[in-house]
C-alpha positions in Angstrom: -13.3 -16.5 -9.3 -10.0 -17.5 -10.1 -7.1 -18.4 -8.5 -3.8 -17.5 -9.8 0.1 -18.1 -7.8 2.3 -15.7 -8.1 6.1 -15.7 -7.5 7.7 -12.3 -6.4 10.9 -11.6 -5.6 11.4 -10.5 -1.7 11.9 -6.6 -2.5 8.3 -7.2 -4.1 7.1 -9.2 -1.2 8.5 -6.5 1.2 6.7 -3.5 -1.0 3.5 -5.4 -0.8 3.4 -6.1 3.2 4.1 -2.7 3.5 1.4 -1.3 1.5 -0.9 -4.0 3.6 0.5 -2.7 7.3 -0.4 0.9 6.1 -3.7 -0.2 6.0 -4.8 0.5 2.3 -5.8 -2.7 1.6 -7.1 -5.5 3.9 -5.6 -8.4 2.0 -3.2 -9.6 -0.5 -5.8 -10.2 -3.1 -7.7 -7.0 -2.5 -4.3 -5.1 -3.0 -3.4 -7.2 -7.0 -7.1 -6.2 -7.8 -6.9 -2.2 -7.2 -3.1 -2.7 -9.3 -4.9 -4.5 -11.9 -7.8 -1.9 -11.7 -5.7 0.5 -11.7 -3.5 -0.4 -14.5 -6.3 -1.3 -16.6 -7.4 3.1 -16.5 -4.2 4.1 -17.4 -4.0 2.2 -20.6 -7.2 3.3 -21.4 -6.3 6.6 -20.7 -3.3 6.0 -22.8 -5.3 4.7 -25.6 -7.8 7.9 -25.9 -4.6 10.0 -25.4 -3.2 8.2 -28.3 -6.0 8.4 -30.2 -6.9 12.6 -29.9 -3.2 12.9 -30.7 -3.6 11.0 -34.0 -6.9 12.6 -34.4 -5.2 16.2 -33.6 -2.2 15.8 -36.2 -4.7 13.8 -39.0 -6.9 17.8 -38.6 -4.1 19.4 -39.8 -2.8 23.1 -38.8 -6.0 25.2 -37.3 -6.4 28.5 -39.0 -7.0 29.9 -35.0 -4.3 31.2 -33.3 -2.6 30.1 -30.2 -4.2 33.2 -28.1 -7.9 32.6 -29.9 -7.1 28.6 -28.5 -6.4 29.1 -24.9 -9.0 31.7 -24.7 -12.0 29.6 -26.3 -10.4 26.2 -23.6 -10.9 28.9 -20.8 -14.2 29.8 -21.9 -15.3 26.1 -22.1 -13.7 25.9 -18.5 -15.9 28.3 -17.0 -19.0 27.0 -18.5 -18.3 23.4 -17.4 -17.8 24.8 -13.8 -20.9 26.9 -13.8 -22.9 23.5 -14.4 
């Protein structure tokens, strides 16, 4: 495992204590790894957001209308809920 040193300033210092006294996280290092974690799944999330985006616009203009849209995403709703 590595070891890295890291130089905060004090409001960061101060945001990280208090995140540790409410209990969240037993330790410093526990505390970087969830933010790392953490940051990690957005930019992945980012990335496949990006990339349906890109895909959506590339499709071009669906010959479905808005209504026939929403109603076939609330249909595919309902099926995922009933399993």
């Amino acid at each position: 495992m590595a070891v890295l040193k890291v130089r905060l300033p004090d409001a960061a210092e101060d945001w990280v204590r208090e995140q540790l006294g409410r209990g969240r996280f037993g330790d410093v290092d526990s505390y970087i790894a969830d933010l790392i974690a953490r940051d990690r799944d957005t930019e992945r999330s980012r990335d496949a957001l990006v990339a349906a985006l890109i895909e959506g616009e590339e499709s071009g203009t669906s010959d479905q209308s808005l209504g026939d849209i929403l109603h076939e995403i609330r249909q595919e709703m309902i099926d995922q809920s009933r399993g």
